[in-house]
mmCIF entry with sequence, helices, sheets and N, C-alpha, C, O atoms, coordinates in Angstrom:
data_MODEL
# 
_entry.id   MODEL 
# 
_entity.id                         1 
_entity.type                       polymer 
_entity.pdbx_number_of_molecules   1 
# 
_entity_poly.entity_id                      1 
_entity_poly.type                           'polypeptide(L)' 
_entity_poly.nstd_linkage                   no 
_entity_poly.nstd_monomer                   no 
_entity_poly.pdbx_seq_one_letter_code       
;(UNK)(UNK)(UNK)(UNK)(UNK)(UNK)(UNK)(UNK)(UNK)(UNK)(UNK)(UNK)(UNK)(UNK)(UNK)(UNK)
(UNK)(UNK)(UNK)(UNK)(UNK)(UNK)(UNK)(UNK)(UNK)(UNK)(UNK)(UNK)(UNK)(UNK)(UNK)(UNK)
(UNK)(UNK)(UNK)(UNK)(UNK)(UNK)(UNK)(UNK)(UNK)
;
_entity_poly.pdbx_seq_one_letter_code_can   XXXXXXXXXXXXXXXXXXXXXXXXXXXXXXXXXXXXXXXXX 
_entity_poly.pdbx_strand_id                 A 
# 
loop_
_entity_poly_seq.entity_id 
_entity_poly_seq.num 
_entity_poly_seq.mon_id 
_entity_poly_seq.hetero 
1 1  UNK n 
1 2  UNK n 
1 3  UNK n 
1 4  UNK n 
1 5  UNK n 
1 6  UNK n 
1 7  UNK n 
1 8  UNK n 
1 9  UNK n 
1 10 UNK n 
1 11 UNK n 
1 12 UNK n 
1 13 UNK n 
1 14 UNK n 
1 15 UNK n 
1 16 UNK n 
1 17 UNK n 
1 18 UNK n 
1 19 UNK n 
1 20 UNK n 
1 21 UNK n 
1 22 UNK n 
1 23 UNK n 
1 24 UNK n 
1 25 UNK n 
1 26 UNK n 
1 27 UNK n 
1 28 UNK n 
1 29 UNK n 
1 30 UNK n 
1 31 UNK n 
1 32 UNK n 
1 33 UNK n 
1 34 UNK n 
1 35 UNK n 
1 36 UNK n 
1 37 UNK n 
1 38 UNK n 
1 39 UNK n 
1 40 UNK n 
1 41 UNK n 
# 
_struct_asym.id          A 
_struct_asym.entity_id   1 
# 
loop_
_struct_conf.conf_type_id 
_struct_conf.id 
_struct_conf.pdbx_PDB_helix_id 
_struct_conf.beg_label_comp_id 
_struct_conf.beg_label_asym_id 
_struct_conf.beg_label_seq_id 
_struct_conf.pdbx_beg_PDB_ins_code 
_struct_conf.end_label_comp_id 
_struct_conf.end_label_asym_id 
_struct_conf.end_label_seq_id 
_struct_conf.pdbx_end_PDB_ins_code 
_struct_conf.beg_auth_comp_id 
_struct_conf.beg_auth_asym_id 
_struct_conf.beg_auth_seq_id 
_struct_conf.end_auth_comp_id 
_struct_conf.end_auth_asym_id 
_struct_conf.end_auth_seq_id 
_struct_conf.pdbx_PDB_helix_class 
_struct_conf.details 
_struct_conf.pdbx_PDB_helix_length 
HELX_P HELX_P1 AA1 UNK A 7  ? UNK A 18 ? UNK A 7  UNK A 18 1 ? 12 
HELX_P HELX_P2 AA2 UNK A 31 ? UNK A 40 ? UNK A 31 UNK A 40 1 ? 10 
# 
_struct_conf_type.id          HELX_P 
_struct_conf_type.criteria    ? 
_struct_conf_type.reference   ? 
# 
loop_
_atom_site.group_PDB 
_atom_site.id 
_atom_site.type_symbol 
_atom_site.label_atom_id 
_atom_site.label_alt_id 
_atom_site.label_comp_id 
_atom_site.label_asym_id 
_atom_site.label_entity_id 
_atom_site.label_seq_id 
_atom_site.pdbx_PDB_ins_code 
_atom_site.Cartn_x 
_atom_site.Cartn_y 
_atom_site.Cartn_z 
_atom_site.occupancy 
_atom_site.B_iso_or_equiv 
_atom_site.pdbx_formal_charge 
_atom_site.auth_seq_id 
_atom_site.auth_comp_id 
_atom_site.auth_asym_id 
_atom_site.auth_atom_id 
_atom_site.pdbx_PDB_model_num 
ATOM 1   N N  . UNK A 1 1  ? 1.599   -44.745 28.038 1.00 0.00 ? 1  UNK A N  1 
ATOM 2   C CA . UNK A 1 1  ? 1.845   -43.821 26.940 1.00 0.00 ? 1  UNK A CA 1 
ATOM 3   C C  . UNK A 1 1  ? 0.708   -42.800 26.885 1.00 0.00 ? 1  UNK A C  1 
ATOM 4   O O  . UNK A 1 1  ? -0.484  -43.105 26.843 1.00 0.00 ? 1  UNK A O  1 
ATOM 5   N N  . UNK A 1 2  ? 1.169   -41.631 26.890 1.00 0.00 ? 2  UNK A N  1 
ATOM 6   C CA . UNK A 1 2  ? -0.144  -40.542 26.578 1.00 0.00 ? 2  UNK A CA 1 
ATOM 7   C C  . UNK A 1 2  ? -0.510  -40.165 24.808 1.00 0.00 ? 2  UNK A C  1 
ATOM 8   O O  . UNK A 1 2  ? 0.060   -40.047 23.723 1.00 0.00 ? 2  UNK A O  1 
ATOM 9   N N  . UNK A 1 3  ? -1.840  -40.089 25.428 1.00 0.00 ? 3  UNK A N  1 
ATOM 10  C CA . UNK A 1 3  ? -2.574  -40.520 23.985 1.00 0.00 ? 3  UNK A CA 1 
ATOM 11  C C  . UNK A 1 3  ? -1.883  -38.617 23.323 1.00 0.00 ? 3  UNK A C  1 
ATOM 12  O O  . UNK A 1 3  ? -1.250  -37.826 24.023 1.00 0.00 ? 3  UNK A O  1 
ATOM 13  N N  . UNK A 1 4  ? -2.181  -38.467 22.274 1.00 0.00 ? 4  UNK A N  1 
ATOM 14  C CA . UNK A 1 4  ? -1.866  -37.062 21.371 1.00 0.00 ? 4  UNK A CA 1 
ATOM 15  C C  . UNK A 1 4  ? -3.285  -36.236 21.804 1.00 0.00 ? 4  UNK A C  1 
ATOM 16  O O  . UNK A 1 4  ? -4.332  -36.837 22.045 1.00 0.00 ? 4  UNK A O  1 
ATOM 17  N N  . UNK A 1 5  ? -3.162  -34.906 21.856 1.00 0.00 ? 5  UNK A N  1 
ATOM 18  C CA . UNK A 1 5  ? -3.667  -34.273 22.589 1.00 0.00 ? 5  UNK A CA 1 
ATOM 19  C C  . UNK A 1 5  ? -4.891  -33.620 21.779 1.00 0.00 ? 5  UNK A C  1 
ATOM 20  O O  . UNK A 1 5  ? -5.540  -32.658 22.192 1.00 0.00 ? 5  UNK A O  1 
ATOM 21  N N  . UNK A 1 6  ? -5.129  -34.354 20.441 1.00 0.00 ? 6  UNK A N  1 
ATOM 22  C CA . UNK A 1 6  ? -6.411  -33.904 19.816 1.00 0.00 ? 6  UNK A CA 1 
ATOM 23  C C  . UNK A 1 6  ? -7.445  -35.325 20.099 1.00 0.00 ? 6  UNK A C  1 
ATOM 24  O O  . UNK A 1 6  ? -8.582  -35.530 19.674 1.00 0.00 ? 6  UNK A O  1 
ATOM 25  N N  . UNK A 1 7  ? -6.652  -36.111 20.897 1.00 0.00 ? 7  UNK A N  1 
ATOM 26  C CA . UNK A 1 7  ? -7.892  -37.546 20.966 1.00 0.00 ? 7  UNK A CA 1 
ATOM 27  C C  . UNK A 1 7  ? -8.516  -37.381 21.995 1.00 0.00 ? 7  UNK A C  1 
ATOM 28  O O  . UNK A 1 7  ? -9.609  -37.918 22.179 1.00 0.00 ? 7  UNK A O  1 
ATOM 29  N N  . UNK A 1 8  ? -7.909  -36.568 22.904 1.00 0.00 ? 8  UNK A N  1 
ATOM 30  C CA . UNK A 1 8  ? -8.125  -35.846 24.618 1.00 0.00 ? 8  UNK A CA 1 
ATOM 31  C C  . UNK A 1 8  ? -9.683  -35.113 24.003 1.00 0.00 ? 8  UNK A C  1 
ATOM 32  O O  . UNK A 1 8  ? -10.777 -35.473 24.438 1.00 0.00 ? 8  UNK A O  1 
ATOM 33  N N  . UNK A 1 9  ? -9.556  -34.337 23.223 1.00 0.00 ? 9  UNK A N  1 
ATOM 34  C CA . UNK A 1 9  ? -10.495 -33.106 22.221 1.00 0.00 ? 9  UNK A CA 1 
ATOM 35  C C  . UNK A 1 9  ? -11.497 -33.952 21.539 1.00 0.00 ? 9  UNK A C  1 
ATOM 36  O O  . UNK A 1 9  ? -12.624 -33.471 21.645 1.00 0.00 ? 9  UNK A O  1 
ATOM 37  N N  . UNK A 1 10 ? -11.450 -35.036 20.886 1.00 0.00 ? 10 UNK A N  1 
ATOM 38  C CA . UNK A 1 10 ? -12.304 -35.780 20.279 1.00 0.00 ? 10 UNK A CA 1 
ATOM 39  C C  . UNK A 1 10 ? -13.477 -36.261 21.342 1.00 0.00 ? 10 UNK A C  1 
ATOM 40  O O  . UNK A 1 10 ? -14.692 -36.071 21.272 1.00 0.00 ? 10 UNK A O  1 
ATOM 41  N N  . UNK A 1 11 ? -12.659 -36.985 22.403 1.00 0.00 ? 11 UNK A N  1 
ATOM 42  C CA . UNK A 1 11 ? -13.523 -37.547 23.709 1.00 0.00 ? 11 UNK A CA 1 
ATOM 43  C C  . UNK A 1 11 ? -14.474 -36.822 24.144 1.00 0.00 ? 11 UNK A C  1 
ATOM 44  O O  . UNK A 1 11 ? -15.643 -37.182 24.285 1.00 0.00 ? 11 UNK A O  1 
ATOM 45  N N  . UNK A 1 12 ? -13.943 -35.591 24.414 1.00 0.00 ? 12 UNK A N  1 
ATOM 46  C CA . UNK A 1 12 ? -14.861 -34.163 24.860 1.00 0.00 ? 12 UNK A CA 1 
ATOM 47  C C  . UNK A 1 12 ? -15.793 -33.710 23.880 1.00 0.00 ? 12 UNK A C  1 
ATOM 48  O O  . UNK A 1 12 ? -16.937 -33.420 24.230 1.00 0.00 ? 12 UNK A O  1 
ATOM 49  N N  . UNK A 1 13 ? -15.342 -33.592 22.397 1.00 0.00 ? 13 UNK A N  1 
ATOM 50  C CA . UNK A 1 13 ? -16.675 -33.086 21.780 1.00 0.00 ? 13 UNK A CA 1 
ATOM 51  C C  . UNK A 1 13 ? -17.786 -33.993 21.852 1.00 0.00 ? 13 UNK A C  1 
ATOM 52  O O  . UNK A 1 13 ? -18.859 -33.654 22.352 1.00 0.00 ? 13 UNK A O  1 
ATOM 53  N N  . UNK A 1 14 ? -17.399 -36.044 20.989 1.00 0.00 ? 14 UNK A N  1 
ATOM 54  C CA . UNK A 1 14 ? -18.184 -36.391 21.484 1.00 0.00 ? 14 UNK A CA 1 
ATOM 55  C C  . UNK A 1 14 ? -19.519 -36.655 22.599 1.00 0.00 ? 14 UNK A C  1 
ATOM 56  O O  . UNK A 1 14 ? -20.709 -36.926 22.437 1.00 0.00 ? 14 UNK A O  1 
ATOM 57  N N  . UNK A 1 15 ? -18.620 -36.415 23.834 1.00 0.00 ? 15 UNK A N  1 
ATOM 58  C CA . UNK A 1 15 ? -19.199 -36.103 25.267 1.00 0.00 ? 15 UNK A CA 1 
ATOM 59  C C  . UNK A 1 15 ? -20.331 -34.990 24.903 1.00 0.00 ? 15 UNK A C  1 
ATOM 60  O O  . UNK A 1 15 ? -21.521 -35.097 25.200 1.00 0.00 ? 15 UNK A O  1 
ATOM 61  N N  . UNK A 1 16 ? -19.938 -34.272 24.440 1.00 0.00 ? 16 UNK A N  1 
ATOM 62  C CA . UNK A 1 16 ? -20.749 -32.966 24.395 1.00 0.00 ? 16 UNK A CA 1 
ATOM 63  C C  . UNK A 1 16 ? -21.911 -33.092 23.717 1.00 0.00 ? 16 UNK A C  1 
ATOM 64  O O  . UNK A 1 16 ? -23.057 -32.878 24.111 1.00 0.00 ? 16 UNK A O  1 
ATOM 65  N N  . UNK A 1 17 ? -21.412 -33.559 22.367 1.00 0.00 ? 17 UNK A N  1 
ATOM 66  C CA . UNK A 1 17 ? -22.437 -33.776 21.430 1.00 0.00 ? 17 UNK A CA 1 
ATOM 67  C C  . UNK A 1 17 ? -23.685 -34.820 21.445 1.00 0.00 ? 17 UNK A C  1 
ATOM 68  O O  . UNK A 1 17 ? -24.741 -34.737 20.816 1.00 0.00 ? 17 UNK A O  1 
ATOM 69  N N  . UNK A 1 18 ? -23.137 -36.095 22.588 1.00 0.00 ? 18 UNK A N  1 
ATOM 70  C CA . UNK A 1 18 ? -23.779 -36.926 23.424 1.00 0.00 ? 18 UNK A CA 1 
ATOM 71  C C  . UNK A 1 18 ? -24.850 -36.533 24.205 1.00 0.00 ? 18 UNK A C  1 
ATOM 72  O O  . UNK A 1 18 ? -25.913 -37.138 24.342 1.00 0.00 ? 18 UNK A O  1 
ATOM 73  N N  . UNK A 1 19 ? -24.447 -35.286 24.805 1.00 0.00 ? 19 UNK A N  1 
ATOM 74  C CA . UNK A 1 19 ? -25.230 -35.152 25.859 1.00 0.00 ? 19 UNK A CA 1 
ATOM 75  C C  . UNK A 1 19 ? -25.752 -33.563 25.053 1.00 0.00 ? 19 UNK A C  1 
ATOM 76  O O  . UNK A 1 19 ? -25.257 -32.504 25.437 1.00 0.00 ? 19 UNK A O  1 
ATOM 77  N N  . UNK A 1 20 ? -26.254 -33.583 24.507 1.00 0.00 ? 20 UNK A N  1 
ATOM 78  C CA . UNK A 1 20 ? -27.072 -32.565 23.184 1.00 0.00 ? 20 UNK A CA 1 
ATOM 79  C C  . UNK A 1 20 ? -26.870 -31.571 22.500 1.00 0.00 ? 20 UNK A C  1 
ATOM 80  O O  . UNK A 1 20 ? -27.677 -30.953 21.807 1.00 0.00 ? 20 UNK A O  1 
ATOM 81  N N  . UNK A 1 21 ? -25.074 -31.255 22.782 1.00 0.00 ? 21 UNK A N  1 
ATOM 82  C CA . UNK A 1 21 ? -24.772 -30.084 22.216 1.00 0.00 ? 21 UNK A CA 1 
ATOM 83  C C  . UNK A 1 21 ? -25.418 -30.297 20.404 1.00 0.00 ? 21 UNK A C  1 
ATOM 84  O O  . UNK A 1 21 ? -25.601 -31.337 19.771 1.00 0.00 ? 21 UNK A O  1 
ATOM 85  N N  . UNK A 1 22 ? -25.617 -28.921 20.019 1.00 0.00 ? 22 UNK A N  1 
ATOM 86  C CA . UNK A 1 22 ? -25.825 -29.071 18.292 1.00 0.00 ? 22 UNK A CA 1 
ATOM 87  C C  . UNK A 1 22 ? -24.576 -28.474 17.765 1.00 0.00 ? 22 UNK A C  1 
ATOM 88  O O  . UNK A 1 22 ? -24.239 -29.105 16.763 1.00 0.00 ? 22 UNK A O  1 
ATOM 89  N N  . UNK A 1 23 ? -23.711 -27.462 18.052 1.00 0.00 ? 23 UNK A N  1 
ATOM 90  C CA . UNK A 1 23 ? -22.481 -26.483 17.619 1.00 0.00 ? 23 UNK A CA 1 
ATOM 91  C C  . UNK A 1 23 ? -22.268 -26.189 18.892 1.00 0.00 ? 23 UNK A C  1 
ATOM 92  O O  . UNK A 1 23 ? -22.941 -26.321 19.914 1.00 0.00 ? 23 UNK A O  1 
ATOM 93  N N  . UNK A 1 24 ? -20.732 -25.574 18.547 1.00 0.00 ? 24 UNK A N  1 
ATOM 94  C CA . UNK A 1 24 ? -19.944 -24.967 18.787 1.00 0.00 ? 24 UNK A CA 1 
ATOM 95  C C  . UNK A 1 24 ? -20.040 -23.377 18.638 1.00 0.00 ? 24 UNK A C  1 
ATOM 96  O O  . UNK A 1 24 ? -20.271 -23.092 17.463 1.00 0.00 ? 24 UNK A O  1 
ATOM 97  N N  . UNK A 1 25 ? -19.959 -22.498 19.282 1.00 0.00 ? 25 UNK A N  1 
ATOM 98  C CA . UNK A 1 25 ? -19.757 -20.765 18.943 1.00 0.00 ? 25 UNK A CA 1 
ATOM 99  C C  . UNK A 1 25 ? -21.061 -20.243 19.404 1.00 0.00 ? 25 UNK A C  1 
ATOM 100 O O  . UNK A 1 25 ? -21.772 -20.496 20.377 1.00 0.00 ? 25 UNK A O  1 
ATOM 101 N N  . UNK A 1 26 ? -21.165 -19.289 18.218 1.00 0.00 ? 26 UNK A N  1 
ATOM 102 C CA . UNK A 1 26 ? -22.056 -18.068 18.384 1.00 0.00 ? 26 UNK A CA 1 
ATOM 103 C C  . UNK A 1 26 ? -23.194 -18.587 17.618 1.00 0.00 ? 26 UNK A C  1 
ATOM 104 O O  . UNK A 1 26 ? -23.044 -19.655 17.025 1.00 0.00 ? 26 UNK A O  1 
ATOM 105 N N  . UNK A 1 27 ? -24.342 -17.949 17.555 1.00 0.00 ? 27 UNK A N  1 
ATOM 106 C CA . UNK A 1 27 ? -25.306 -18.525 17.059 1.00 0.00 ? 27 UNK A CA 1 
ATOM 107 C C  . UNK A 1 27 ? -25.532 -17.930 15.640 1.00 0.00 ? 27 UNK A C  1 
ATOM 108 O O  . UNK A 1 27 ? -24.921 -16.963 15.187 1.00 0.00 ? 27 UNK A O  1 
ATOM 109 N N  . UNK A 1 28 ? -26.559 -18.694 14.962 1.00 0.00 ? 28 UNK A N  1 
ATOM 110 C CA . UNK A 1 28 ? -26.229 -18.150 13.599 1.00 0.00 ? 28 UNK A CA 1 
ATOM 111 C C  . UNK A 1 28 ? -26.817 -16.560 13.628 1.00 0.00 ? 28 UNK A C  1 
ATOM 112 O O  . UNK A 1 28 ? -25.974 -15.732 13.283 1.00 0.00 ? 28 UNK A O  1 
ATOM 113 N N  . UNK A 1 29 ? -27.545 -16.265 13.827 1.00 0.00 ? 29 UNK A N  1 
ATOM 114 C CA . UNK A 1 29 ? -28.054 -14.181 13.848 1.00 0.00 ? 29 UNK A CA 1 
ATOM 115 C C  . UNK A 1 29 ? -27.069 -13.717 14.914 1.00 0.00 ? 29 UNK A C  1 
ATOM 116 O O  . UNK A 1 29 ? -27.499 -12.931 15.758 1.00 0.00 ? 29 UNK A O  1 
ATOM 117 N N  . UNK A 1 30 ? -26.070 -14.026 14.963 1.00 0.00 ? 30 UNK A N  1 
ATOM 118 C CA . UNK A 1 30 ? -24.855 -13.187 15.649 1.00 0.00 ? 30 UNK A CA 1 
ATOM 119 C C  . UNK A 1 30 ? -24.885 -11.928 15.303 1.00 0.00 ? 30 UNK A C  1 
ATOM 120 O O  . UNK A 1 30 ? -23.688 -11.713 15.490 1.00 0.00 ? 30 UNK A O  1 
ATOM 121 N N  . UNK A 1 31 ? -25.371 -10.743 14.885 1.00 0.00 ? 31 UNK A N  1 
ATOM 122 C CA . UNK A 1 31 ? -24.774 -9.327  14.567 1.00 0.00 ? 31 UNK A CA 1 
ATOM 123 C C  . UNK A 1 31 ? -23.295 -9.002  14.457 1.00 0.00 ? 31 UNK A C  1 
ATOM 124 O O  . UNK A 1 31 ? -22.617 -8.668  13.485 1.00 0.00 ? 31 UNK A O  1 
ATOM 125 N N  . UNK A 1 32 ? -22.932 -9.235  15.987 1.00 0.00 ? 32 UNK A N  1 
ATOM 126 C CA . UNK A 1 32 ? -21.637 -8.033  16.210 1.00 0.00 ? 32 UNK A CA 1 
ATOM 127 C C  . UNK A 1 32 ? -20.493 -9.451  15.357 1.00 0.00 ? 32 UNK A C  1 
ATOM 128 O O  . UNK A 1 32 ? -19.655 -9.217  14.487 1.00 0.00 ? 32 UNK A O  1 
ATOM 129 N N  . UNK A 1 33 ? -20.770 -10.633 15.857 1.00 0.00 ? 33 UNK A N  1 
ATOM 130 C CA . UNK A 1 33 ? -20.074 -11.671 14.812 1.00 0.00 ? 33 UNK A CA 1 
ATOM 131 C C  . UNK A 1 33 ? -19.842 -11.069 12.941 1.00 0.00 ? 33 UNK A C  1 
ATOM 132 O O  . UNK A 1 33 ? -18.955 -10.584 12.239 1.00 0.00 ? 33 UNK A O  1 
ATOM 133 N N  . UNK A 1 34 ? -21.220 -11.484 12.832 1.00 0.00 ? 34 UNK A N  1 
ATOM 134 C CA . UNK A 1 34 ? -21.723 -11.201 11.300 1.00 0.00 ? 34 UNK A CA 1 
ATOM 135 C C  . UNK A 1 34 ? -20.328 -9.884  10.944 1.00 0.00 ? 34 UNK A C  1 
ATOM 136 O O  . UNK A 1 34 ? -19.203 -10.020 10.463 1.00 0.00 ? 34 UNK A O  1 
ATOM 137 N N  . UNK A 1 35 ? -20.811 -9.102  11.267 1.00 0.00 ? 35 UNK A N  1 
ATOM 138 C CA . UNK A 1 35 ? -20.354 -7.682  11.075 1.00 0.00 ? 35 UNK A CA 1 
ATOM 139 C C  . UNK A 1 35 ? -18.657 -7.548  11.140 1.00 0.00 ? 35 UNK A C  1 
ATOM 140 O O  . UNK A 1 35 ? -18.047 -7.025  10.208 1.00 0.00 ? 35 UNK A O  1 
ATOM 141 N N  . UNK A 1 36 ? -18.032 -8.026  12.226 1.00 0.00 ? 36 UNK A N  1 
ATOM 142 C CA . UNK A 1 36 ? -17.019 -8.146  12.386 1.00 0.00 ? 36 UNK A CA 1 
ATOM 143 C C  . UNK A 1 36 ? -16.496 -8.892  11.155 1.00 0.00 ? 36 UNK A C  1 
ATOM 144 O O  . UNK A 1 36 ? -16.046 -8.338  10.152 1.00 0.00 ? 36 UNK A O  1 
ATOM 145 N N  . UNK A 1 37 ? -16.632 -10.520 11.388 1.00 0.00 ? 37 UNK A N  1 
ATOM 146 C CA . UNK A 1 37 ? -16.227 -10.544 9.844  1.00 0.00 ? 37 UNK A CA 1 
ATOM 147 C C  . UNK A 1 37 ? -16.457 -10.235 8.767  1.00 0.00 ? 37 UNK A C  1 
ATOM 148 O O  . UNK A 1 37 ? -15.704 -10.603 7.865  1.00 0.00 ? 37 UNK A O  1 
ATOM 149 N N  . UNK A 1 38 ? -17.315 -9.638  8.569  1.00 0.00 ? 38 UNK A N  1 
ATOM 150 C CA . UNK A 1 38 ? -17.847 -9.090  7.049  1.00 0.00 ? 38 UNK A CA 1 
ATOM 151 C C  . UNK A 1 38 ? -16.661 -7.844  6.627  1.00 0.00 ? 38 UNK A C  1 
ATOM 152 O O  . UNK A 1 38 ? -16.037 -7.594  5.595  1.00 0.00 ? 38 UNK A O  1 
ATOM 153 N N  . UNK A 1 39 ? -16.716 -7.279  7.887  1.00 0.00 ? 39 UNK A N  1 
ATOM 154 C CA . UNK A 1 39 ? -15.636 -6.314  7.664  1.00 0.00 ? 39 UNK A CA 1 
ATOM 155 C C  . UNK A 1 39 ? -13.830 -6.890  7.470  1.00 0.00 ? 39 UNK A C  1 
ATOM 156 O O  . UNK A 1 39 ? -12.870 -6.153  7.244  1.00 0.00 ? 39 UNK A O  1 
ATOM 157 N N  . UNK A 1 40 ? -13.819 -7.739  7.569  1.00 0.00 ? 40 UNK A N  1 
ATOM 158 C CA . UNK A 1 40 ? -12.678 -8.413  7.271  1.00 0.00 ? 40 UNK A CA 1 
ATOM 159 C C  . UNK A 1 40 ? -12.353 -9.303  6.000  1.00 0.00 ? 40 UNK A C  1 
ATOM 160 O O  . UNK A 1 40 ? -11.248 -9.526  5.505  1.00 0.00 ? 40 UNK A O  1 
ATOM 161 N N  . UNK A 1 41 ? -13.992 -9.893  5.472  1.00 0.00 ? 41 UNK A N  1 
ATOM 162 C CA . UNK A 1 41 ? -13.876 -10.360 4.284  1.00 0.00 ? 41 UNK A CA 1 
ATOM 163 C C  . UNK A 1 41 ? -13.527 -9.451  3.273  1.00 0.00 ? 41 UNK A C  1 
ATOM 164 O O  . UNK A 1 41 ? -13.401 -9.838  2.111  1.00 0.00 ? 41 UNK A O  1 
# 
């Protein structure tokens, strides 16, 4: 039986976060980030 395809996603962040990720994305002093959404908020 195949497992649902966010437990596939769980395995991997763990993994990640295991081996020292801190986040996900852009970093927090992003500019062109910042800006972009600001202009959308």
């Amino acid at each position: 039986m195949n497992e649902p395809y966010y437990k596939a996603y769980e395995k991997r962040y763990q993994a990640a976060f295991f081996a020292g990720a801190e986040r996900w994305g852009h970093s927090p002093d992003d500019e062109v980030l910042y800006n972009t959404l600001k202009s959308w908020v």
